[in-house]
N, C-alpha and C positions, 0 to 999 in steps of 0.2 A: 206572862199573861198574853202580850201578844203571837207569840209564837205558838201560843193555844189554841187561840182563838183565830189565828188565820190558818192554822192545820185543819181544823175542822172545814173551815169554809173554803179549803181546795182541793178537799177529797179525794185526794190520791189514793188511785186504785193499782194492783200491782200488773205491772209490766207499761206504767204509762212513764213516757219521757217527761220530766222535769228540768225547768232551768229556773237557776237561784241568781237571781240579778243584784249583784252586791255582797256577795257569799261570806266576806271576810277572816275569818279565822275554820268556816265554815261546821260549827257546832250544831247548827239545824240543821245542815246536809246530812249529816250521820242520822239524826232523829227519821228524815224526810225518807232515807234508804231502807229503814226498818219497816217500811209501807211494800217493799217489794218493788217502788216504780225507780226508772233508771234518773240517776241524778247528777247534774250538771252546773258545779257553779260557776260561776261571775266575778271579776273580782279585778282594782287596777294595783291593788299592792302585793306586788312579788313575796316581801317575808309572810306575809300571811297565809297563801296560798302553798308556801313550802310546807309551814307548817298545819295546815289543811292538808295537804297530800299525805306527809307524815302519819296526823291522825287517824287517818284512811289505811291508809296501809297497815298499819297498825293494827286495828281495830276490822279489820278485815271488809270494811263496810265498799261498796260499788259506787262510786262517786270520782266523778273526773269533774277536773279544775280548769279552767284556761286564764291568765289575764288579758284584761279589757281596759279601756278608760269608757264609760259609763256616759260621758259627756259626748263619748264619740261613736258611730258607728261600729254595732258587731260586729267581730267574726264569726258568725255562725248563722247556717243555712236556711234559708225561708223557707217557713212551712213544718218546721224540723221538731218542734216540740209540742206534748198536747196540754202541756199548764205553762206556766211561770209565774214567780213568785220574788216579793224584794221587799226586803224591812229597814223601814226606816232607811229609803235610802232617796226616793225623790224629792225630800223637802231641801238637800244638801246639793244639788246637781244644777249648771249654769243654764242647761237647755233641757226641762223635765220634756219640753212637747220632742224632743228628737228624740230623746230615750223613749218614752211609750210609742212612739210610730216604731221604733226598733223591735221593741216588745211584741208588736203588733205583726212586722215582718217576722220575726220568728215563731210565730205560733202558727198552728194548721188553722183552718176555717172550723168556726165553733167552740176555739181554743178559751180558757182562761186564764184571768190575770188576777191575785189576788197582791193588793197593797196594803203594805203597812205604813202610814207617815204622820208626822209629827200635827197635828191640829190645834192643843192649844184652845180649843175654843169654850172651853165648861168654862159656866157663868159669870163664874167666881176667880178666875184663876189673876192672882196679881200681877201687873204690869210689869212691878220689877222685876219678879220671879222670871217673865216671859222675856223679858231683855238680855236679863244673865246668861239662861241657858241660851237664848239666840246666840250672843257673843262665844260662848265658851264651848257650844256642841255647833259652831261655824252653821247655822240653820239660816238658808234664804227665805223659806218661806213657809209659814203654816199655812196649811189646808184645809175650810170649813169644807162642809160637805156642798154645799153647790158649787164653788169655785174646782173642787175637785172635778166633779162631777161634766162639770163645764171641760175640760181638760180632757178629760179622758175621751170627750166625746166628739173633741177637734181633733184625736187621733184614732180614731173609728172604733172605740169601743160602748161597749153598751153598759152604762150601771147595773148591775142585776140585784147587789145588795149592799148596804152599808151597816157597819155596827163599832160603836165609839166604846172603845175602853177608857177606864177610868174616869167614869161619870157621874156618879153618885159622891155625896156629903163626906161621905166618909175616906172611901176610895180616895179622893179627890186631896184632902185633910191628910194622910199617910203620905201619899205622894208629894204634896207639897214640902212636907219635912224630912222625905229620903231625899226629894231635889233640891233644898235648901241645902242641908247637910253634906250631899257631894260639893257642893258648885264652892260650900265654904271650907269644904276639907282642907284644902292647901293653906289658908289663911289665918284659920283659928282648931287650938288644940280640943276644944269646947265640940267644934262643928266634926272634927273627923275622928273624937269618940262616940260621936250619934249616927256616926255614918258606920262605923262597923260592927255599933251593936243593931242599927237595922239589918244590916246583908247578915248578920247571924240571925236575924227573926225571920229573914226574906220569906222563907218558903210558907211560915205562918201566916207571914204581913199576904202575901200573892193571897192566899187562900179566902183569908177576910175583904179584899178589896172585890174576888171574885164573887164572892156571896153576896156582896153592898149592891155591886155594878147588879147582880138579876133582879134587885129589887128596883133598878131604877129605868126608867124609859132614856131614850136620845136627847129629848126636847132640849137639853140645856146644855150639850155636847158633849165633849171628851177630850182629852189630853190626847190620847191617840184615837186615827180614825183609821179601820178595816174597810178595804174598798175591793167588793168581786165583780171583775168586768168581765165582758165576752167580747169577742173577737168577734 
């Protein structure tokens, strides 16, 4: 759902330079390449970036890899790209404000930056639940939308739009018992029969949560928050 929904809002057009900040095993790079524009991930773990190459090669798709540590200054040249793109990756990083001035250095003037990160902030979401996964997806820090907002704008970029997935009653409800259910998979037989008869409904479960979320405004937030900046 998020990699839907931040496709859409960084509208990659073909022949435009893309960089994937946090690229990982790099399974949206191949999706990103199908757009035509040249793509370029990010990444500070070697085995996964082999097998991102691998997949590429493979699949024939145009997409070059480099490793980075994310905490530290890029390799890559200022002014050099005309989007960038990174999921789920600033809520986990020691120094988010030097990664987005990096972000910022690598884009041309006019550039944008579309984010995905952990928010946390619908109405309702329980404390424990918000602890667990903090501990166990190693998460520094949730992002409301102003504190975001705030941030982005100590590193010279501009909000242009925000949109929170997983916001609505229902949405919301689903989610909470695929993330109960992972976090308790290791622990109880009970939890990690409910976790894999979800990821066998997944592509149904996505679809209802996506028809809930257009029924519901932001006011009460979202679990994840979509952030499009300009340079």
């Amino acid at each position: 759902m998020e990699f839907t929904v931040a496709l859409k809002c960084l509208g990659l057009q073909e022949g435009e330079k893309v960089c994937d900040l946090g690229c990982g095993y790099g399974e949206n790079d191949l999706l990103l390449s199908l757009t035509g524009a040249k793509v370029y991930g990010v990444d500070i773990d070697r085995a996964a970036l082999s097998m991102a190459k691998n997949n590429s090669r493979r699949l024939g798709a145009h997409v070059s890899f480099c490793v980075s540590d994310l905490n530290m200054g890029l390799g890559l040249k200022s002014c050099s790209f005309d989007k960038a793109v990174s999921y789920c990756v600033l809520e986990h990083l020691d120094d988010p404000e030097r990664f987005l001035n990096e972000a910022n250095r690598i884009l041309r003037p006019g550039g944008t930056l579309v984010l995905s990160v952990d928010s946390f902030s619908y109405g309702e979401v329980p404390w424990q639940l918000m602890e667990s996964h903090k501990t166990a997806c190693h998460v520094r820090t949730y992002y409301a939308l102003k504190d975001a907002e705030t941030l982005l704008g100590k590193c010279n970029f501009r909000l242009r739009k925000s949109v929170f997935v997983i916001r609505s009653p229902i949405s919301a409800w689903i989610f909470e018992k695929l993330l109960s259910s992972y976090l308790g998979a290791g622990t109880s037989a009970g939890h990690a029969l409910a976790l894999k008869l979800l990821m066998l409904l997944c592509p149904v479960i996505s679809v209802i949560c996506m028809i809930a979320d257009g029924f519901s405004d932001d006011e009460n937030g979202g679990y994840w928050l979509i952030l499009i900046a300009v340079k």
